[in-house]
C-alpha positions as CSV (number, residue, x, y, z in Angstrom):
1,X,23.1,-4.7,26.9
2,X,20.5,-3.4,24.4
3,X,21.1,0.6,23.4
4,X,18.8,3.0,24.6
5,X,19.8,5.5,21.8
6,X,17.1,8.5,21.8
7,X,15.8,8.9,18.4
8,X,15.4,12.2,16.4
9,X,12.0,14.1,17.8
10,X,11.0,13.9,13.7
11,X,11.7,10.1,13.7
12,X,9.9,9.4,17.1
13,X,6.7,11.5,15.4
14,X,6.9,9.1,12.1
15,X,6.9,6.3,14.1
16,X,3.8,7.3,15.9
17,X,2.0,7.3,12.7
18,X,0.0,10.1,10.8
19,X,-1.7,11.7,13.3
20,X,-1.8,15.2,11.4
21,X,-1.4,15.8,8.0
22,X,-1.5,12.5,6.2
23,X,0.3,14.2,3.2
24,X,3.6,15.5,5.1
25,X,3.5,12.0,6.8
26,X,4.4,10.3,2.9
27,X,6.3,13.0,2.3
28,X,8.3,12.3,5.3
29,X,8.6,8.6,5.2
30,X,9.4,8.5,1.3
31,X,12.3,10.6,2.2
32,X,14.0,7.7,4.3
33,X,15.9,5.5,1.7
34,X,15.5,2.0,1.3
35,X,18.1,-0.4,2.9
36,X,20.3,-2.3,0.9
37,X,20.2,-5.8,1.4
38,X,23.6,-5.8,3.6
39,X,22.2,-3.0,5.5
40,X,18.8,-4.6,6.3
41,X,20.6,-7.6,7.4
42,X,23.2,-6.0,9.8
43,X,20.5,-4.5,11.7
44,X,17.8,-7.5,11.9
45,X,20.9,-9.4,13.3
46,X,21.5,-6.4,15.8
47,X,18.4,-6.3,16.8
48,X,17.7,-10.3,17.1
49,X,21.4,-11.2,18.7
50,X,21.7,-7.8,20.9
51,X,18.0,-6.9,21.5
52,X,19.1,-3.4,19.9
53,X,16.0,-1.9,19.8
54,X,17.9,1.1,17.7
55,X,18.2,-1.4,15.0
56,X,14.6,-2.5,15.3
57,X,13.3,1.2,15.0
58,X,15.6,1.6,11.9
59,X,14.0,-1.3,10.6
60,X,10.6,-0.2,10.8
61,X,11.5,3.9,9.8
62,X,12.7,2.3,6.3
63,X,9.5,0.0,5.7
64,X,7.0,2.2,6.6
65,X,6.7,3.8,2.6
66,X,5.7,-0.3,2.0
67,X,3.2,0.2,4.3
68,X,1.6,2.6,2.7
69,X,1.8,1.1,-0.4
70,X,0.3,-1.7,0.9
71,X,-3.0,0.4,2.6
72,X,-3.8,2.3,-1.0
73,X,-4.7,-1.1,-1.9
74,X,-7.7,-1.2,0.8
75,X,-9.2,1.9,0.0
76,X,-12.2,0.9,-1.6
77,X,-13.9,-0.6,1.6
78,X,-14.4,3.4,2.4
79,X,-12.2,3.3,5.6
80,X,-9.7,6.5,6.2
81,X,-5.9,5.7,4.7
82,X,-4.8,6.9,7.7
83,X,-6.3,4.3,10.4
84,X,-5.3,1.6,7.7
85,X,-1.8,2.9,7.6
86,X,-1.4,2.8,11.2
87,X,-2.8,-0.5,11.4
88,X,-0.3,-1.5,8.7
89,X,2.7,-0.3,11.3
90,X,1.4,-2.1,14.1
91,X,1.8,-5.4,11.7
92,X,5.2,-3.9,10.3
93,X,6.5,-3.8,14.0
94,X,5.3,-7.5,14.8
95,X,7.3,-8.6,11.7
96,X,10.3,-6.8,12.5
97,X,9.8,-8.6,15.9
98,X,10.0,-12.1,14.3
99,X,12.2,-11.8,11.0
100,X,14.9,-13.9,11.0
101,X,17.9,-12.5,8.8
102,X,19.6,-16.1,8.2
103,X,16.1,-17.6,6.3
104,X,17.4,-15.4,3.7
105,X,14.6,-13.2,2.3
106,X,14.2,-9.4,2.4
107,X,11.8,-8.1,5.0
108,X,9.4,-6.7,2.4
109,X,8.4,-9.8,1.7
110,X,8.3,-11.2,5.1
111,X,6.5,-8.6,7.1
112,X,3.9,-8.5,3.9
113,X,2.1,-10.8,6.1
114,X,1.9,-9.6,9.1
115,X,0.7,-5.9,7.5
116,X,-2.1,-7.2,5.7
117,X,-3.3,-9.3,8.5
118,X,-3.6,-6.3,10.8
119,X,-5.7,-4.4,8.0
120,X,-7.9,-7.4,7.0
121,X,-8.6,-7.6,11.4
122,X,-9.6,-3.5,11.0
123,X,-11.6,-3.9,8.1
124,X,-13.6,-7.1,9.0
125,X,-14.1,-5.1,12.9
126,X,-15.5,-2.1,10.9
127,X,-16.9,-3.6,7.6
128,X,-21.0,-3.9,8.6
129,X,-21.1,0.0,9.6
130,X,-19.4,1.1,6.6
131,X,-21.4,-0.9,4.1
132,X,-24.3,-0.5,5.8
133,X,-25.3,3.5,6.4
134,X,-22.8,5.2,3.3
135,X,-25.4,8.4,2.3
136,X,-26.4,11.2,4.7
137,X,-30.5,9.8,4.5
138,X,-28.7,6.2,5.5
139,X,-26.8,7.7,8.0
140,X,-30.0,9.2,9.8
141,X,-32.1,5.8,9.1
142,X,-29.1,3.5,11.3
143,X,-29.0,5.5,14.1
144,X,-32.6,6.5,14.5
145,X,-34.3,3.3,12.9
146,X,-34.4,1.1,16.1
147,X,-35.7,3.5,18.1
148,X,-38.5,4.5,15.6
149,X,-39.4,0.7,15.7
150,X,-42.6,0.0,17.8
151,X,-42.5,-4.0,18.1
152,X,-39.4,-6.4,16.7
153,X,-40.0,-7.6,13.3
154,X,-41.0,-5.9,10.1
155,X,-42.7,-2.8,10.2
156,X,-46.1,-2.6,8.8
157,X,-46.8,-0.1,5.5
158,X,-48.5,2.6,8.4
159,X,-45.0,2.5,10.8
160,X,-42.9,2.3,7.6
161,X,-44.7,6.0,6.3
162,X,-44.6,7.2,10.0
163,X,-40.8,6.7,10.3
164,X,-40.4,8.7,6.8
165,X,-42.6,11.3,7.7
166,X,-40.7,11.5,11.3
167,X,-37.0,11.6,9.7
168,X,-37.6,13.0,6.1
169,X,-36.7,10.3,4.3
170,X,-38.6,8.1,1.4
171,X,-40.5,4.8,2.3
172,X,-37.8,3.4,-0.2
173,X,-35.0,4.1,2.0
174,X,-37.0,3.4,5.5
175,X,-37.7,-0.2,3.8
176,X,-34.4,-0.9,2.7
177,X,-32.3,0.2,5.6
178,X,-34.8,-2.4,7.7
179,X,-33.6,-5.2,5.5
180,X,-29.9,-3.9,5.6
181,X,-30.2,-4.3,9.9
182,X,-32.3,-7.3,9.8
183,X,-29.3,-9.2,7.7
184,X,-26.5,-11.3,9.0
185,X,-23.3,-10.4,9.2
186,X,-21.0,-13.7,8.4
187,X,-17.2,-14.0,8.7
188,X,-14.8,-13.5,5.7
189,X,-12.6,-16.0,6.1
190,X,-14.5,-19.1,7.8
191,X,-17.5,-21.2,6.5
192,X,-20.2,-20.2,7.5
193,X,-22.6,-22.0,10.0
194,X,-25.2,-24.4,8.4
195,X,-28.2,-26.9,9.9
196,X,-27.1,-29.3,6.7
197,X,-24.3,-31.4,6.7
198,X,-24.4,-31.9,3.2
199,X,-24.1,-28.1,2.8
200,X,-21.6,-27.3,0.1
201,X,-21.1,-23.6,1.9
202,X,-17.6,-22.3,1.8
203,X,-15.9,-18.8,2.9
204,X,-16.6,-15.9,0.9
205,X,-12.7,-15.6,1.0
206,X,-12.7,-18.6,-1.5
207,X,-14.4,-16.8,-4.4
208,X,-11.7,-14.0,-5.0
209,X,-9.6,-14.7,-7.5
210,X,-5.6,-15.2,-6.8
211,X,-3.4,-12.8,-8.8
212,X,0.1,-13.7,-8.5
213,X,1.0,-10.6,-10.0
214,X,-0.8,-8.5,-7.1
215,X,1.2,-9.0,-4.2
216,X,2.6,-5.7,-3.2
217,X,5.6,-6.3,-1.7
218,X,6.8,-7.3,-5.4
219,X,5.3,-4.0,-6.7
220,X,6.7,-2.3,-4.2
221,X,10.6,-3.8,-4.8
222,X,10.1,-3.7,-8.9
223,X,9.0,0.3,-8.3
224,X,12.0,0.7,-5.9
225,X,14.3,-1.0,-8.5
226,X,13.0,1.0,-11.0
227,X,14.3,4.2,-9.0
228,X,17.4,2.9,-8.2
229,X,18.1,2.3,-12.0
230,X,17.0,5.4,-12.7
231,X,19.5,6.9,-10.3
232,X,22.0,5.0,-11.8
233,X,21.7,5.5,-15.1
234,X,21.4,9.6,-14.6
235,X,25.0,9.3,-12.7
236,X,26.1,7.3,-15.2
237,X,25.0,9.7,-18.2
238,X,27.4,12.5,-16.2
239,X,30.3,10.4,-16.9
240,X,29.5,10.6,-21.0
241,X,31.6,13.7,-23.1
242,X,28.6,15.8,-24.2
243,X,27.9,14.9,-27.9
244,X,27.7,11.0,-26.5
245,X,25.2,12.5,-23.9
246,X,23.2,14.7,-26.1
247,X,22.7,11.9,-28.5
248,X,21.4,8.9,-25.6
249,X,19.2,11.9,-24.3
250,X,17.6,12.3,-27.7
251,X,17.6,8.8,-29.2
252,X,16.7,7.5,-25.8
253,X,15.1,9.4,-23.3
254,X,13.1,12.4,-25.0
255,X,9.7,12.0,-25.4
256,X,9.8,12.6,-28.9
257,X,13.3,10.1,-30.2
258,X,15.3,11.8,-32.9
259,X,16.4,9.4,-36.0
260,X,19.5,8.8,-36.5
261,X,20.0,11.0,-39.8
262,X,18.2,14.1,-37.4
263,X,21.1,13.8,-35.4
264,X,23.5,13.3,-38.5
265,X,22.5,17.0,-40.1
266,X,23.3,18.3,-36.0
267,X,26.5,17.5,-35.9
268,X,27.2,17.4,-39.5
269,X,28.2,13.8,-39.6
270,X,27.0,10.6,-41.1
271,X,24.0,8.5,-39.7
272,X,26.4,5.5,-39.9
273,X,28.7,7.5,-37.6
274,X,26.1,8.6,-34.9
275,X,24.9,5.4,-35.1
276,X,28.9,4.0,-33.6
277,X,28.7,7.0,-31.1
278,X,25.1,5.1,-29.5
279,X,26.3,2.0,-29.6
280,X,29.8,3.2,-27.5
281,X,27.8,5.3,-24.9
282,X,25.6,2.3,-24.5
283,X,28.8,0.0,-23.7
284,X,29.9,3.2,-21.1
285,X,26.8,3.1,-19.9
286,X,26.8,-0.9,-19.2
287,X,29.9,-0.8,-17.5
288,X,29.5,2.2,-15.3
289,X,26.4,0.8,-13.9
290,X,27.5,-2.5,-13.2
């Protein structure tokens, strides 16, 4: 029998998205830690052998900072972060639905799919309107332009200076919000139509270049390992005696790095001798964060 555990009122609010602020949402979801590989995997095999949709929501409450990761990286089409965000969870929540713990990848990079499929879907559904009216004048011009039209077609120079006159616009901007609704919209990711065969035309997906070293889900994991190791290696510096501490902190962590022979005249010994003190802690340091 699946479990029908209630979640937390906080959790059940996350889940829903960022319907208020959009700040305390990240504030909240980058609060819940990330899984550990053993975790992840107990609970996508809870959730696929026992239809425990507790695991499943756990699942999704510690992916959802990926998510938003993932959505900064659409904010140049002009859409709100917040609409692409919940998007991104509807996507999340599909791949949760469909990983499969024994294939033997993390999540992260699993559900990257499915997130950026439901973004790209909102984008393309939205893209015309965005691109096409982006200034207040523009604004005016694509919801009152139709109307102002007399006859289909191009307006003449005498309707073009009417419709300016009538909305208190330039000519300029009458004329070039015409040829902005006049123009086609074509797909992103499919060839567009053409009358000759021989047409070379491909999608306008094809011309952007592949970075290997863009996909976020391996961002997101390096910047998540870089934490962790930074966790680590604070815990581990607790563990030091406080000269071995005091000298990793300057030679290694301060912004500005003391020599060697600074730290010699400190503590009134030899560079030679600091320099064996650094070169234990680092050994401490290894082992304790093994």
């Amino acid at each position: 029998m699946p479990r029908t555990t209630l979640m937390p009122r906080s959790q059940q609010l996350i889940l829903a998205g960022p319907s208020g602020s959009l700040e305390a949402y990240i504030q909240a979801i980058n609060g819940i830690p990330v899984l550990s590989t053993h975790e992840e995997r107990a609970l996508a095999v809870r959730f696929r052998e026992q239809q425990d949709l507790d695991a499943a929501r756990k699942l999704v409450l510690h992916h959802l900072r990926f998510v938003v990761h993932v959505a900064r990286g659409y904010l140049g089409y002009g859409l709100p972060l917040g609409d692409l965000i919940q998007e991104g969870n509807i996507g999340l929540m599909k791949a949760v639905k469909r990983f499969d713990p024994e294939v033997g990848v993390r999540l992260v990079s699993f559900a990257v799919h499915w997130i950026k499929a439901e973004m790209h879907e909102f984008i393309l559904k939205n893209w015309r309107i965005v691109k096409v009216a982006t200034t207040k004048s523009q604004r005016k011009l694509f919801f009152n332009l139709r109307g102002s039209k007399k006859r289909l077609g191009w307006m003449n120079h005498e309707e073009v200076n009417t419709v300016a006159r009538e909305l208190g616009v330039s000519p300029e901007d009458v004329r070039e919000m015409e040829s902005r609704l006049a123009g086609q919209d074509i797909t992103f990711d499919s060839t567009p139509e053409s009358e000759d065969e021989d047409s070379n035309s491909v999608a306008p997906v094809t011309y952007l270049a592949a970075d290997a070293n863009a996909d976020p889900a391996h961002a997101l994991e390096h910047s998540d390992w870089e934490e962790q190791g930074e966790t680590q290696l604070r815990l581990a510096l607790t563990k030091l005696d406080e000269r071995s501490r005091h000298i990793m902190q300057r030679r290694w962590l301060d912004e500005s790095k003391a020599t060697l022979q600074e730290l010699a005249d400190h503590y009134g010994i030899s560079a030679e001798r600091i320099r064996q003190l650094e070169n234990n802690a680092i050994r401490k340091l290894g082992v304790l964060m093994a």
